[in-house]
C-alpha positions in Angstrom: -177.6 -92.9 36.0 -174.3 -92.1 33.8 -174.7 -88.8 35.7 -174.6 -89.9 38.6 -171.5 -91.7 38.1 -169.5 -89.7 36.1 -170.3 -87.4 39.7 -168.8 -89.8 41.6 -166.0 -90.6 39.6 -165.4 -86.3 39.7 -164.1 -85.6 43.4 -164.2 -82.2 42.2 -167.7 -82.0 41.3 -169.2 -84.8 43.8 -167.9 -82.2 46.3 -168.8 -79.1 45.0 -172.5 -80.7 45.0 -172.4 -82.1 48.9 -171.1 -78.4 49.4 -174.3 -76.9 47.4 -176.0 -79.4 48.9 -175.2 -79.2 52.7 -175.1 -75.1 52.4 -178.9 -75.3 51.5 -180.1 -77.6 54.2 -178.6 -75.2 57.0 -180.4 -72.5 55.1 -182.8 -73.9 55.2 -183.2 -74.9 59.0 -182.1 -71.4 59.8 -185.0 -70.5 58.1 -187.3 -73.1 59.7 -185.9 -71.8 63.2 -187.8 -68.7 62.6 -191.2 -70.3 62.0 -193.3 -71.5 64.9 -192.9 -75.0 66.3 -190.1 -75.1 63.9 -187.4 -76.2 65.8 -187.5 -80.0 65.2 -187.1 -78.8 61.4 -184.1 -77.0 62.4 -182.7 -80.0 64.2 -183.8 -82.2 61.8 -182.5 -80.2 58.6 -179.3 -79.7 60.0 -178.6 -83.2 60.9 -179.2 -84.0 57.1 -177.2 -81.4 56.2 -174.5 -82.4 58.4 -175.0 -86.1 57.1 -174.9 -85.0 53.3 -171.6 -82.8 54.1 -170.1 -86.0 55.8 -170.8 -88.9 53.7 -168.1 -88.5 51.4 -165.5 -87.2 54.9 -167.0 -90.8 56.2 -165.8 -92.6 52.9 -162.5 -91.3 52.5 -161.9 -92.0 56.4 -162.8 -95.9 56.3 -160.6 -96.0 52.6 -157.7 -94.6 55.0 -158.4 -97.1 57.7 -158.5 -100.0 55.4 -155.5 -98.9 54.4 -153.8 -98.7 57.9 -153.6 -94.8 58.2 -155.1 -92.4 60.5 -156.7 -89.5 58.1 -157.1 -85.9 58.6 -161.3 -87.0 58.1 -161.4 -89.8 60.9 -160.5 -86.6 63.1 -163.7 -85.1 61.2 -166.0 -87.6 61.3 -165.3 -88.8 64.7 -165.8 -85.1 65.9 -169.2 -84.7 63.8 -170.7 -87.9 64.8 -170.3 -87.0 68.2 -171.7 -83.8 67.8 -174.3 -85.7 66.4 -175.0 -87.7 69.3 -174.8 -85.2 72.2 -177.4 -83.0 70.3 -175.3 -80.4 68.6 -176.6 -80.7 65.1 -175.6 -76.9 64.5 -171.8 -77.7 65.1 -171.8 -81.4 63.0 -173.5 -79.7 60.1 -171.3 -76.2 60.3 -168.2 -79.0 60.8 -168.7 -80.7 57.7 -169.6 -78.3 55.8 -166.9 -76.0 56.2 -164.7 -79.4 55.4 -166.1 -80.4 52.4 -166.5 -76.7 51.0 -162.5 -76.4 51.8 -161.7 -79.9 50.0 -163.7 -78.2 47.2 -161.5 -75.3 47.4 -158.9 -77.0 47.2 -159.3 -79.6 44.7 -160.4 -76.4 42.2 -156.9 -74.1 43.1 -155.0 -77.0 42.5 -156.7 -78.1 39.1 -156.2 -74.4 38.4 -152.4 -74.5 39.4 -152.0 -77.4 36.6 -153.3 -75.3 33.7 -150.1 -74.4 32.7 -149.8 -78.7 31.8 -153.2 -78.3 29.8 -152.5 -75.3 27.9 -148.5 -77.3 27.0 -151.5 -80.2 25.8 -153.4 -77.6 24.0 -150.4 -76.9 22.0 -150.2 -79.8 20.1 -151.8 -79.9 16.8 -154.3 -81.7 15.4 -153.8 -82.2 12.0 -150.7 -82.1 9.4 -150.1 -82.0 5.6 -148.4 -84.4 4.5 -146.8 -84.7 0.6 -147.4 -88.4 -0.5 -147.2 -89.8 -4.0 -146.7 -85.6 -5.3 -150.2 -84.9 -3.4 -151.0 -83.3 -0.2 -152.6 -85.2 2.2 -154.4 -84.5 5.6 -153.6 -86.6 8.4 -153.2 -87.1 11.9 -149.6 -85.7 13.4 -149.5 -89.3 15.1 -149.9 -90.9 11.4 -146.9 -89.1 9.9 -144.2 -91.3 9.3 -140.4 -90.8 10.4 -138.8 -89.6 7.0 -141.7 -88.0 5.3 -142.2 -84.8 4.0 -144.7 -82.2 6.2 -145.7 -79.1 4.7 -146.4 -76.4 7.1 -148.3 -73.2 5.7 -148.1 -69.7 7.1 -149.3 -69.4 10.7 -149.8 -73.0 11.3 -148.5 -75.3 13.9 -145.6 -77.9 13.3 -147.5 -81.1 13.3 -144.0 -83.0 14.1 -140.4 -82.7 15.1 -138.2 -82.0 11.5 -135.5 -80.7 9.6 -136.2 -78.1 7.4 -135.4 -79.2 3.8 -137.0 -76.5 1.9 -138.3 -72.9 2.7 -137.6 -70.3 4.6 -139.5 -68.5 7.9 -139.5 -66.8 11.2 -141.4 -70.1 14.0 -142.2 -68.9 17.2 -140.7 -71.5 20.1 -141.6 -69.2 22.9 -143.6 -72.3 24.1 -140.8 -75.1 23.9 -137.7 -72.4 24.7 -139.2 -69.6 26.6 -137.8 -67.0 24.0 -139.8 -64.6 22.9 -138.1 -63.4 19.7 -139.0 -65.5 16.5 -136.2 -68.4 15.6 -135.7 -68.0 12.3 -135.5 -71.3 10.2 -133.6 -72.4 6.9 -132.4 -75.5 5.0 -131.0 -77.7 7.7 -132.5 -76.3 10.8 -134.3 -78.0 13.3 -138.3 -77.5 14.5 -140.3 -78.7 17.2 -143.8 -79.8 17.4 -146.0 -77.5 18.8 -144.5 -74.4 17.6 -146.0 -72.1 14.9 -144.7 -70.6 11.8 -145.1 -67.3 11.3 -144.5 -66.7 7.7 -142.9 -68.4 4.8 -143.9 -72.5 3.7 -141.4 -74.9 5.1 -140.7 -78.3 3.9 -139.6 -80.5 6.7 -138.6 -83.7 7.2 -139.8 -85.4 9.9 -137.4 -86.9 12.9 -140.4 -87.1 15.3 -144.2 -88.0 15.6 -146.9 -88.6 18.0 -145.3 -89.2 21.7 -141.9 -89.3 20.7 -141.4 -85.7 19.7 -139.6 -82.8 22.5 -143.3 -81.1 23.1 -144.2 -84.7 24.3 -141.4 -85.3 26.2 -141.7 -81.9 27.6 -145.5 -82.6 28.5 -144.8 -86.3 30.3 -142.0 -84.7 32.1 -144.0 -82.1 33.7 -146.7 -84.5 34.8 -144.1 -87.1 36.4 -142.6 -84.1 38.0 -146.1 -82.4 39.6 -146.9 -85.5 40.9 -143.1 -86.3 42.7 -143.1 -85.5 46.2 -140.2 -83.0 47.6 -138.6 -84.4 50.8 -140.5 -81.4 53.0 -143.6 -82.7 52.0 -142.7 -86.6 52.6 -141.5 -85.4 55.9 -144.8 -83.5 56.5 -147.1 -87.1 55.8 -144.6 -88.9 58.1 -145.5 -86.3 60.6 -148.8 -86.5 60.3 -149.3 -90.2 60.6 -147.6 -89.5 64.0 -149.5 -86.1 64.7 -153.4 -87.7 64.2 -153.2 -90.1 66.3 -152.0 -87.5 69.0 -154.6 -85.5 68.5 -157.5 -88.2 69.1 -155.3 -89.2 72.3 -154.8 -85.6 73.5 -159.3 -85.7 72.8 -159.6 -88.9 75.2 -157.5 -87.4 77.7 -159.0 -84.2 78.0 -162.5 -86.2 78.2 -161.0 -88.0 80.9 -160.2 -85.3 82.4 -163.1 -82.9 81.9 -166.0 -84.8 81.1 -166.7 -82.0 78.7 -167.7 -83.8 75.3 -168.0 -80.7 73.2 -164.1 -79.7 74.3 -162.5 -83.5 73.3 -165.1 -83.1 69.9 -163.3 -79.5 69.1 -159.9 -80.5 69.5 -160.4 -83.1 67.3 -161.6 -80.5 64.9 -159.3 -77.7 65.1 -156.2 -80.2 65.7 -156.7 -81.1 62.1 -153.5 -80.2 59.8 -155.0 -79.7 56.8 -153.2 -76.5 55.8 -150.0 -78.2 56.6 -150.8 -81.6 54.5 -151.2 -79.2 51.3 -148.3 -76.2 52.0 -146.0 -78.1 49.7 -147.4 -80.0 47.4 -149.8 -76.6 46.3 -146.7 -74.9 46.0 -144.1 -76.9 43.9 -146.9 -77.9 41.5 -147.7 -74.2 40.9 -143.7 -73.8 40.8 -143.0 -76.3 38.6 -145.9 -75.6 36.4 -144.9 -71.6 36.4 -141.5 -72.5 35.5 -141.9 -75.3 32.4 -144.1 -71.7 30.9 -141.1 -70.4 30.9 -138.9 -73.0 29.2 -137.4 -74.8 32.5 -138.4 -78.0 33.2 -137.6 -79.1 36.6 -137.9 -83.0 37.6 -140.0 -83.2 40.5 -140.1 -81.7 44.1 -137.3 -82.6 45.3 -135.1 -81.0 42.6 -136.6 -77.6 42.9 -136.1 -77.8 46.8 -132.4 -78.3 45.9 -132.4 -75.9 43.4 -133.5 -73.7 45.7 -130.9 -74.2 48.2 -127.6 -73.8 45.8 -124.8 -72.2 46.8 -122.2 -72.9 44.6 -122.2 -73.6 41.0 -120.0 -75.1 38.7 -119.6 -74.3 34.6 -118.0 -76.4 31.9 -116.6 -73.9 29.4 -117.2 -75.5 25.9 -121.0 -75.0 25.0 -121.7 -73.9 28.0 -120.0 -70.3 28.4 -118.6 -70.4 24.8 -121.2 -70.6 22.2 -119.2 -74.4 21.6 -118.6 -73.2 18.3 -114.6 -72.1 17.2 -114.5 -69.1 15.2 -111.6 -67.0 13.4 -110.9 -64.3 15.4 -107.5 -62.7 14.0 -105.7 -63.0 10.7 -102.1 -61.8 11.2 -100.2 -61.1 7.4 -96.7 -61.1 7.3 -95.7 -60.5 3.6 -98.3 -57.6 2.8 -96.2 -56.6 0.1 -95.7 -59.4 -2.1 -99.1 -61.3 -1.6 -101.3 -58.6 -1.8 -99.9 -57.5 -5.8 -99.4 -61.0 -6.7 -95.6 -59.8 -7.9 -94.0 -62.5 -5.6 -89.9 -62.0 -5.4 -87.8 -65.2 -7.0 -86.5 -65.0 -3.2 -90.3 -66.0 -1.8 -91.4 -67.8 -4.7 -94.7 -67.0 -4.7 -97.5 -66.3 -7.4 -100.9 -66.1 -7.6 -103.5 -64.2 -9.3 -104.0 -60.9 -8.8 -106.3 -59.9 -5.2 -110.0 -59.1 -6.2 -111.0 -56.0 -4.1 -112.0 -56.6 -0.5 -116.2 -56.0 -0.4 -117.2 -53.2 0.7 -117.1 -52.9 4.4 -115.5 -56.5 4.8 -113.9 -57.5 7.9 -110.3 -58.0 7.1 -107.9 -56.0 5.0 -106.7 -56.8 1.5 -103.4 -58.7 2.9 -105.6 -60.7 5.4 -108.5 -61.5 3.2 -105.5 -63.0 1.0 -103.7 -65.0 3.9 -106.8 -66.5 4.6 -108.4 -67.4 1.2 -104.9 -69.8 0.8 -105.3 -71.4 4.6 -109.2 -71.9 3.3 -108.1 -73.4 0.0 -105.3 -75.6 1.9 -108.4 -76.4 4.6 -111.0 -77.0 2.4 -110.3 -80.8 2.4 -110.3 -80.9 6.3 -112.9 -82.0 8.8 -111.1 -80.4 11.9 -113.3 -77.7 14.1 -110.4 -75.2 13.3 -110.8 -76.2 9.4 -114.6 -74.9 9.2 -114.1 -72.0 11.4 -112.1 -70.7 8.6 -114.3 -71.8 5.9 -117.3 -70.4 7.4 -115.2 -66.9 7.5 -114.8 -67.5 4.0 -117.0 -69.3 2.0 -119.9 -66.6 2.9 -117.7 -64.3 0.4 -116.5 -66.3 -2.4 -116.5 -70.0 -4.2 -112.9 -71.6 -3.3 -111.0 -73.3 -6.3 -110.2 -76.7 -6.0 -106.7 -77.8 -4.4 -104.5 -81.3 -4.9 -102.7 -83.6 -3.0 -104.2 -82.7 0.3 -102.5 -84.4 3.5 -103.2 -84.2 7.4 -100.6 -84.5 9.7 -102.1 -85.7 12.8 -101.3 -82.8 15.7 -99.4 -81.1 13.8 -101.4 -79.5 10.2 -102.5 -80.2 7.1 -101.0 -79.3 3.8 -102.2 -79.2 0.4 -100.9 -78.2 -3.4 -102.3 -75.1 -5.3 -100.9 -73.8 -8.7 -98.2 -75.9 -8.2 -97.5 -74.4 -4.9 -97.3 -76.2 -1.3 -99.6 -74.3 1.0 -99.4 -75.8 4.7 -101.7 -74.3 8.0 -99.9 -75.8 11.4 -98.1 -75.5 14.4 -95.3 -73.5 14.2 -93.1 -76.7 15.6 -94.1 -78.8 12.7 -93.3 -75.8 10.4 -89.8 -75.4 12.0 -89.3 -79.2 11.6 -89.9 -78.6 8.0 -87.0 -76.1 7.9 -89.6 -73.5 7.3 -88.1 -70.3 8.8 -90.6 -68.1 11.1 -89.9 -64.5 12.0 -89.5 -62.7 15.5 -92.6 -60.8 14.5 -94.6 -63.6 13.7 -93.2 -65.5 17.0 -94.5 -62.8 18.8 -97.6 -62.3 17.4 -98.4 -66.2 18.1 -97.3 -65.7 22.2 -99.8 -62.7 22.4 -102.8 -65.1 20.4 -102.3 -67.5 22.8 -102.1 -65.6 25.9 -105.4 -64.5 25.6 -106.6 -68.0 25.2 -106.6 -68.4 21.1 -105.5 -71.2 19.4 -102.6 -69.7 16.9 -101.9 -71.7 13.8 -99.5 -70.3 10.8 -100.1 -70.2 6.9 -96.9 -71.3 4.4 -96.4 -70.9 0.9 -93.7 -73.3 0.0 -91.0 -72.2 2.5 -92.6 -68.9 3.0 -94.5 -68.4 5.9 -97.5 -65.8 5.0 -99.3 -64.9 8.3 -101.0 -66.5 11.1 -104.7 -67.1 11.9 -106.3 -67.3 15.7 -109.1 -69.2 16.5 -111.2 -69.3 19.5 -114.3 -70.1 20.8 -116.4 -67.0 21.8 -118.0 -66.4 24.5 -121.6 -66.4 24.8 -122.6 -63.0 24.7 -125.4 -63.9 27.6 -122.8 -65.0 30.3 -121.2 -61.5 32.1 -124.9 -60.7 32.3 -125.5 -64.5 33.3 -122.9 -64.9 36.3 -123.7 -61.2 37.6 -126.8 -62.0 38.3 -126.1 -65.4 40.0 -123.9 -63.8 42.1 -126.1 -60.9 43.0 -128.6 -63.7 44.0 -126.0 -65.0 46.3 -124.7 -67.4 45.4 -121.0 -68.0 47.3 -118.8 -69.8 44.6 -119.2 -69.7 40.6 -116.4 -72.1 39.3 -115.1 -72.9 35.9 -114.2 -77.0 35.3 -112.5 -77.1 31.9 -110.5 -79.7 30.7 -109.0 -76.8 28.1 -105.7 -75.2 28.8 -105.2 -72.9 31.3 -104.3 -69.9 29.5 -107.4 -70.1 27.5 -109.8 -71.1 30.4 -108.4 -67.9 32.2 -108.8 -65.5 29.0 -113.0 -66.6 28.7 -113.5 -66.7 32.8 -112.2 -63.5 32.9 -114.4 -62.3 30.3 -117.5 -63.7 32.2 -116.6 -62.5 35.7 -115.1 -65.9 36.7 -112.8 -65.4 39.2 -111.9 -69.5 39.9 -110.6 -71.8 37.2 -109.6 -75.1 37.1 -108.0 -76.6 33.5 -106.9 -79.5 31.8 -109.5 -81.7 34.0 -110.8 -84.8 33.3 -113.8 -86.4 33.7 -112.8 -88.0 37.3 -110.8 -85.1 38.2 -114.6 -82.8 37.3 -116.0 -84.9 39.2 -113.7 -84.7 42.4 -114.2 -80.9 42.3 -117.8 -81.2 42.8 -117.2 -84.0 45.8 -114.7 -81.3 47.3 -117.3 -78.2 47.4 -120.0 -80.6 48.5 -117.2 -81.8 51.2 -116.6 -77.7 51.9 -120.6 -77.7 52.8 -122.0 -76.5 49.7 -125.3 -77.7 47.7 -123.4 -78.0 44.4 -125.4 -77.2 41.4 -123.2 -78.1 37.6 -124.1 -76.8 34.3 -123.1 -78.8 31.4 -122.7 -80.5 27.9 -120.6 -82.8 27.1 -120.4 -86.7 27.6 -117.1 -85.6 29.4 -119.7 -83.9 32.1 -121.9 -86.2 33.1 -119.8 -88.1 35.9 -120.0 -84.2 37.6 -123.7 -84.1 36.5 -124.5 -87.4 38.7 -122.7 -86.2 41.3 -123.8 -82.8 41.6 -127.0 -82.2 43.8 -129.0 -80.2 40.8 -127.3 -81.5 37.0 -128.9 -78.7 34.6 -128.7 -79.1 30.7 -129.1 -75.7 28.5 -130.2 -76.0 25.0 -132.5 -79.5 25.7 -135.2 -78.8 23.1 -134.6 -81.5 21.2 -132.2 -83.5 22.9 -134.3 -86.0 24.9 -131.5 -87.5 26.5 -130.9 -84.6 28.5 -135.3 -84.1 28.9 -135.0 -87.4 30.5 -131.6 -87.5 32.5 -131.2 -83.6 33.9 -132.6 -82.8 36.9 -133.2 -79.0 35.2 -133.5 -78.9 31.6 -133.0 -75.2 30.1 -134.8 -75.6 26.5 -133.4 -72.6 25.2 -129.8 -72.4 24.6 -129.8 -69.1 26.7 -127.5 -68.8 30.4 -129.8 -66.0 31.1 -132.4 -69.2 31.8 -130.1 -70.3 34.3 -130.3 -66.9 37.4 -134.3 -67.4 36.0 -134.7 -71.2 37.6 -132.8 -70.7 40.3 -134.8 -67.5 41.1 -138.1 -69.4 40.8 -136.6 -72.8 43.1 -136.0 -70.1 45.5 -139.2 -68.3 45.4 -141.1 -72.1 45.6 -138.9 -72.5 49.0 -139.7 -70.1 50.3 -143.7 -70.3 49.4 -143.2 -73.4 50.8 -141.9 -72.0 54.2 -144.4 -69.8 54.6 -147.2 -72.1 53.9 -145.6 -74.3 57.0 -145.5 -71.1 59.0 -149.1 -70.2 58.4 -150.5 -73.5 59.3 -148.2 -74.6 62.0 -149.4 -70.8 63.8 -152.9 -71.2 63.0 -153.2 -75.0 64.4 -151.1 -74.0 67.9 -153.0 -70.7 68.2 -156.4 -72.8 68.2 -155.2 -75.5 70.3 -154.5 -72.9 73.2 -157.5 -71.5 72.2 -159.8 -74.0 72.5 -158.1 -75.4 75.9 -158.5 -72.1 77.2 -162.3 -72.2 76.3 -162.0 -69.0 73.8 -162.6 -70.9 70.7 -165.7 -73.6 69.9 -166.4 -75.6 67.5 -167.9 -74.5 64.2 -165.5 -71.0 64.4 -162.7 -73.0 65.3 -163.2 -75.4 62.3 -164.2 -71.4 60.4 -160.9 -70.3 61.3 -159.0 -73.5 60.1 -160.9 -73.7 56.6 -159.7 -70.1 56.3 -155.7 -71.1 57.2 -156.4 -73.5 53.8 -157.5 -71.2 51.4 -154.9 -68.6 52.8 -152.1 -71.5 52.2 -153.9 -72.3 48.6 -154.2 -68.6 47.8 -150.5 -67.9 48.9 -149.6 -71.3 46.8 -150.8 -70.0 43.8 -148.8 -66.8 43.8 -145.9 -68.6 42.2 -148.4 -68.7 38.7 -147.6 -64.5 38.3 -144.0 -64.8 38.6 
């Protein structure tokens, strides 16, 4: 008894045993056609076959009637009951047979097409190790508490989403990010359930458990996204609750007409659009499916149609094309001389220790190494960007001493005392306001940083400016290979919005291959940009970061995030969420929206030829019944099949 309801609670099984079912009873009466006298077996055995085929059409016909709508199966079981009663037992049981064996069909592709869901659910692990009271301790990754420590051994899966606290280790996130290469994982980085660590332990602390962790979000997304309709397939059902009905009127009338039953029966059959019903949703599950394997998690069906359709696309610069990150780029010194043998002139008042001697194969010269181990002394204090781009360049080669009397001077640089020296790092107006002379060369040297889009601050000793440090923000090294291959897929405008300065918007498009700029934006004037392309005609995609984005991001017709593993704001709130922070993602989800449309299309195409071809068909008496209904099963599986292609991108 709990059999035979866990069948009927299974569409997918209940119908692959009415399709087992049905195909034996026409065996069997062809069989019985052969013996003598056996004819009213045949009859009889294909009537029961046609009945077993169509009890479950019947069912899901009446639901749909109950609920007000005019089904594909009314068509069906209006066409086999017929059949039924004017004799034709061959065609009713051929009819529903070939029905229910192509619901079977489909039901299986499609469960197949949401594998790529179940193997995301497959990733998440089942147990973790977790340190309590100073002893290990097996649980359940859902019973870990936020704060506690997880241990994670050697080729195990992280159990939660953590810092690392302890440990180092190469984790493999190919199935949160898409990248293939190892991430490798210290002190202070992040990890993401789901993932699995390839070598060394790791201590982490973790920041989330059970449903609220980025594999979970990741996995809730995609199922709210496979089940979303896109608008061609919402247009499709409002056809079709338009188009059935026609059908069974265009059957009366050529009864009317004719008096030929068995032609009004077959148009009801072959009229059926099947194929059509499923060209899209088959399609953007297997797209969206094929594309969250890859790290790109698209929101539903109608995103991925839009994403399809883009044709310009707009890029904010900071963490998007720039690695969102400033780093020192150039150290300019000025008094080589005098700094570098720490034998300072009574004129330039300056003394320190002697240099130690640069490492071998260090990046800057003895003089520069000098220039900037004072700014990093002076900086050390600081919480400015510029501040830790020049302690990173430093601290990675020696400890800094301590400095005194540190002061910030709010636009302008900070200053700071050292062996009873003043070193300052600013603008070069606030150093002239301080009477602090600054040579042509230097003034020079700053024009040139900031034409190609630096930010230029100098380095004093008392009233002795030293040399001069540029900072930028580099570009991703991913992005000219990024925005060539957007363009080569056709896309008609790539735009920067920046609300940096011109100079330096222009130095890193130019680097990327970005031909149009617009600086110094802000939000409102972002999101005016994107109103005026979308005015110009164009479906407007915007990639980007910042809270200062999102106003574009709304407006835009796709919003895509990059870097969203672990960042469930923008999980929830983009309509494309790149997990890896990799452009190269970016030409990849546009390449498979496109690819889905135009599955999509040809879907439409296949059914809309096959359903017109056997309409004039079967009003010119070429096509019957059962090889009608043979040649329509067979426009399914070819749109299913076709469908499915999208899984091998």
């Amino acid at each position: 008894m709990t059999s035979l309801r866990n069948l009927l609670q299974n569409p997918r099984r209940l119908r692959e045993a009415l399709t087992i079912g049905s195909g034996t009873l026409i065996v069997a009466a062809l069989l019985a056609d052969n013996l003598p006298g056996g004819s009213p077996w045949y009859n009889g055995l294909m009537a029961v076959a046609a009945l077993v085929a169509g009890a479950d059409i019947a069912v899901r016909a009446v639901r749909s009637l109950y609920n007000r709508h005019i089904s594909i199966e009314l068509l069906v079981t209006i066409a086999a009951g017929g059949a039924l009663l004017i004799g034709e037992y061959w065609e009713a049981a051929a009819v529903t047979f070939l029905f229910v064996l192509g619901a079977y069909l489909e039901a299986r592709t499609l469960s197949r097409t949401r594998q790529v869901l179940r193997s995301l659910l497959d990733l998440a692990p089942t147990t973790a190790i977790v340190l309590r009271d100073g002893r290990q301790e097996e649980v359940a990754p859902a019973e870990v508490t936020f704060g506690e420590i997880v241990l994670i051994k050697p080729g195990s899966k992280v159990p939660v989403d953590g810092e690392v606290i302890d440990g180092r280790s190469a984790v493999d996130e190919s199935m949160i990010t898409g990248e293939p290469i190892p991430a490798e994982k210290q002190p202070g980085a992040p990890v993401f359930a789901g993932t699995i660590n390839q070598a060394g332990l790791l201590h982490v602390r973790a920041t989330g458990t059970g449903m609220d962790t980025t594999l979970a979000r990741i996995i809730r997304r995609v199922e709210e996204a496979q089940d979303e309709k896109a608008p061609t397939q919402r247009f499709i059902e409002r056809f079709a609750r338009w188009y059935t009905p026609f059908i069974i009127a265009l059957s009366g009338l050529l009864y009317l007409l004719t008096r030929d039953v068995e032609l009004a029966l077959t148009i009801l059959v072959i009229g059926c659009p099947g194929a059509l019903v499923i060209s899209t949703p088959v399609s953007v599950v297997a797209g969206i499916g094929r594309a969250a394997k890859s790290g790109i998690l698209i929101k539903g069906g109608e995103h991925l149609e839009n994403a399809g359709k883009i044709s310009a696309l707009a890029l904010d610069k900071t963490g998007t094309l720039t690695a969102g990150r400033p780093r020192l780029t150039d150290v300019v010194a000025l008094q080589p001389l005098a700094i570098a043998a720490g034998t300072a002139s009574a004129e330039m008042d300056v003394s320190f220790p002697p240099l130690a001697p640069p490492a071998p194969g260090g990046r800057w010269t003895l003089e520069q190494g000098e220039v900037l181990r004072l700014a990093a002394i002076a900086e050390a204090g600081s919480e400015h960007p510029l501040a830790r781009a020049i302690l990173d360049e430093v601290e990675s080669q020696e400890a800094l001493p301590a400095a005194g009397n540190f002061e910030t001077f709010t636009g302008k640089g900070i200053q700071a005392e050292y062996q009873a020296q003043i070193i300052r790092v600013g603008t070069a107006d606030w150093l002239s306001e301080l009477g602090i002379a600054i040579p042509l060369e230097a003034r020079d040297s700053l024009a040139h940083l900031q034409a190609t889009g630096k930010t230029a601050v100098l380095v004093a000793v008392d009233n002795l400016t030293i040399g001069i440090l540029g900072i930028a923000d580099t570009l991703r090294p991913a992005a000219p290979t990024a925005i060539r291959q957007l363009k080569a897929a056709g896309l008609r405008r790539i735009v920067m919005l920046t609300g940096d300065n011109r100079a330096t918007a222009e130095a890193i498009a130019a680097e990327a291959g970005i031909t149009e700029v617009h600086a110094r934006l802000l939000p409102e004037d972002k999101l005016e940009a994107i109103r005026r392309l979308q005015r110009e005609g164009h479906v407007v995609a915007m990639i980007g970061d910042g809270i200062n984005d999102s106003p574009a991001l709304a407006a835009a017709d796709v919003g895509i995030a990059m870097g969203a593993a672990g960042t469930d704001i923008a999980i929830e709130t983009a309509d494309i969420a790149l997990m890896a922070d990799d452009l190269l993602k970016l030409p990849e989800a546009i390449r498979f929206s496109r690819a889905t449309l135009a599955n999509i299309h040809q879907n439409m195409l296949v059914a809309l030829v096959t359903v017109t071809g056997l309409l004039i068909g079967v009003i010119a008496g070429e096509v019957h019944m059962a090889g009608g209904m043979l040649i329509h099963e067979a426009s399914v599986l070819l749109v299913i099949l076709n469908g499915m292609r999208l899984l091998r991108l």
